[in-house]
N, C-alpha and C positions, 0 to 999 in steps of 0.2 A: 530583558526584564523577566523576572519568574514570579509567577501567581501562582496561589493554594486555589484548588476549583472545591467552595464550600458546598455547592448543591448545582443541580441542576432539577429542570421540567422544561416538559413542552408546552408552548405557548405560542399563538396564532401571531404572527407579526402584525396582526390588525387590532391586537388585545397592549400594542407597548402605548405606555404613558408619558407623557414629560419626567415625571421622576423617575419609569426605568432610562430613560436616554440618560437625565445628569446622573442617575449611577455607575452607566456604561462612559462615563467623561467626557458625552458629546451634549454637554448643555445648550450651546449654541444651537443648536438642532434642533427642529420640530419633530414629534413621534413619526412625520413623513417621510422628512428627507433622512433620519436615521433609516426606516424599511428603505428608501429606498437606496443607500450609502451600505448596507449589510448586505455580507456577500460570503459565503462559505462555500468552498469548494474542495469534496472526496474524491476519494477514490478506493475501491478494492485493494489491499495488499497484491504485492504481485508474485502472483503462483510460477514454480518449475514445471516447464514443462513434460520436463522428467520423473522428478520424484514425487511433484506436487507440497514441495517446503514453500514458506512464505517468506515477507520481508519482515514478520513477528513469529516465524517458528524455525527456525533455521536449524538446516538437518549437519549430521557429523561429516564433516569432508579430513583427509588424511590428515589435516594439520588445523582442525578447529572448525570451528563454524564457518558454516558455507558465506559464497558472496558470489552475486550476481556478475558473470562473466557473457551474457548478450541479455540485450530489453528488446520484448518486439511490441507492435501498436495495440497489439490488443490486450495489455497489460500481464503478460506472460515473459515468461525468459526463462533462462537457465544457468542455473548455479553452477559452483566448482567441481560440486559433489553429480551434481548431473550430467556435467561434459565429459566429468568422466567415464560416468556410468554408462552414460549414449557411446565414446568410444569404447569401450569395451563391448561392448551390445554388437556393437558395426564390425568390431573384429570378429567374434564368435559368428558371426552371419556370413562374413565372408572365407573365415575356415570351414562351416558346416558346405557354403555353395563349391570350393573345390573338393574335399571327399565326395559328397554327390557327384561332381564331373568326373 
């Protein structure tokens, strides 16, 4: 189903009425068991932890916009554009450590 969002405001879940419930379609509902039935849950976009792109700003990879190639728990990961970039990184580090030897 797709809805137009006409407005939004904050307001205290202790402030809903019986007519905001039958607006939200839960008439059957007292203004409680709606608080207590309403449930939203975020989260942070998840940052590279290479380049620092998001899953709403997605950096340039060879062939288009990046995508997420590992998730880790702490809502971080690393894009296409990043593994790459980390291997290239690990190359140059491991040619600079044999010149030095």
């Amino acid at each position: 189903m797709t809805v137009d969002v006409v407005s939004t405001r904050r307001e205290g879940l202790d402030a809903i009425t019986p007519t905001d419930v039958a607006a939200e379609r839960f008439a059957d509902m007292t203004a409680a068991e709606f608080v207590d039935f309403t449930h939203i849950e975020w989260a942070h976009p998840r940052l590279c932890r290479t380049c620092g792109c998001s899953d709403y700003t997605a950096c340039e990879a060879m062939t288009g916009p990046c995508a997420r190639v590992r998730t880790y728990d702490d809502n971080t990961g690393i894009c296409t554009a990043g593994a790459a970039s980390a291997s290239h990184k690990a190359e140059n580090q491991t040619d600079e450590h044999r010149v030095r030897s």
